[in-house]
FIRO-711984 format. One line per 5 residues: number of its first residue (from 1); their letters; for each residue x, y, z of C-alpha. Coordinates in Angstrom, 2 decimals, decimal comma. Example, Ala and Ser with C-alpha at 12.3 -4.5 7.8 and 13.67 -1.06 7.14 Angstrom:
BEGIN
1) AS) 12,30 -4,50 7,80  13,67 -1,06 7,14
//
This chain:
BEGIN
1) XXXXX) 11,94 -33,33 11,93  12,14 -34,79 15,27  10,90 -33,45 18,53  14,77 -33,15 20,08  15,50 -31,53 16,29
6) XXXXX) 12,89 -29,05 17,19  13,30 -28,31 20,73  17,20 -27,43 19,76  16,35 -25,47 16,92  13,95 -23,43 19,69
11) XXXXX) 16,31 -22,83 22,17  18,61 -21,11 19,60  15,99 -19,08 17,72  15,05 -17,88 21,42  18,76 -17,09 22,58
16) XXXXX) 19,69 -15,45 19,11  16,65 -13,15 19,63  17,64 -12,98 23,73  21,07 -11,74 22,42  19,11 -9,18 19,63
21) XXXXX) 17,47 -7,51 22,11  20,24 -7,15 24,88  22,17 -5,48 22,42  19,61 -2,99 21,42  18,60 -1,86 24,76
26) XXXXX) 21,47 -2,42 26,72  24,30 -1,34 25,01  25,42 2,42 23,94  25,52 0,97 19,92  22,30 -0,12 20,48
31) XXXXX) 21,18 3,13 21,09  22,38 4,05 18,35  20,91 1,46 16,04  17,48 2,20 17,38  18,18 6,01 16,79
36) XXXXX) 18,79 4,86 13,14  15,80 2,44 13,31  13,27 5,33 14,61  14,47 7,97 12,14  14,50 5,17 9,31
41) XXXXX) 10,43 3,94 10,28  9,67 7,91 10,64  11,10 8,61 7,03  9,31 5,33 5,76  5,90 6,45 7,14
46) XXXXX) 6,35 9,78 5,86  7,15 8,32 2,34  4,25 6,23 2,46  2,02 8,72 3,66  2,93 10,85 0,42
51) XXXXX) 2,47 7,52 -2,19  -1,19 7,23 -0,24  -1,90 10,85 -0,67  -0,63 11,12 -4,35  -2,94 7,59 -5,17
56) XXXXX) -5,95 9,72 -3,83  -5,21 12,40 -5,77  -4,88 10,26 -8,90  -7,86 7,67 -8,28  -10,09 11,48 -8,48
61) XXXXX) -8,77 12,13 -11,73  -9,20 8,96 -13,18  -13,04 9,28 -11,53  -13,38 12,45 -12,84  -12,19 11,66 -16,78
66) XXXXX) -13,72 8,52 -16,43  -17,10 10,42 -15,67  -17,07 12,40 -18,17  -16,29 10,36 -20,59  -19,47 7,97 -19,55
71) XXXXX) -21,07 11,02 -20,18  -19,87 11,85 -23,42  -20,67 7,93 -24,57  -24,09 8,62 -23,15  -25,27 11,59 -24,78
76) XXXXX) -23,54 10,13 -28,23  -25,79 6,61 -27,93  -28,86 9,08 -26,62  -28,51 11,04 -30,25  -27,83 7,97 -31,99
81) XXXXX) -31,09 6,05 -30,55  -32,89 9,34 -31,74  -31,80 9,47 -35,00  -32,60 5,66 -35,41  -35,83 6,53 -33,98
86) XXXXX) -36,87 8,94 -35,89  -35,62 7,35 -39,49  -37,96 4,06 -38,49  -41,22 6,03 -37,07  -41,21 7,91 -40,73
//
């Protein structure tokens, strides 16, 4: 791309977000679309806020079952080394 190609394509990107934002702030639509926008990013956050809270509460159960299951393997391989244990030693 040449430097002229680039300089252009610039200038537009700047003017098309010049234009953007004078119509969000400066025009009685445009308060309207950043009503929409606020309420929208408030309802987002709120939704995201409940996915984090309900992956919390899920990531504990899955700690929890996955404890005691380690547990449960434990105290199975602890028996099993005894038994073996004993059956050699006599």
């Amino acid at each position: 791309m040449k430097n002229k190609d680039k300089i252009l394509l610039g200038i537009l990107g700047a003017a098309a977000a010049g234009v953007a934002i004078g119509l969000l702030f400066y025009t009685e639509e445009g308060k309207k679309a950043r009503k929409k926008i606020r309420n929208t990013t408030g309802d987002w956050a709120d939704s995201l806020g409940s996915l984090i809270e309900s992956g919390k509460e899920n990531l504990s159960d899955l700690s929890h079952k996955a404890k005691d299951r380690f547990k449960k393997v434990k105290s199975k391989a602890q028996d099993a080394y005894s038994g073996a244990s004993e059956e050699y030693s006599s």
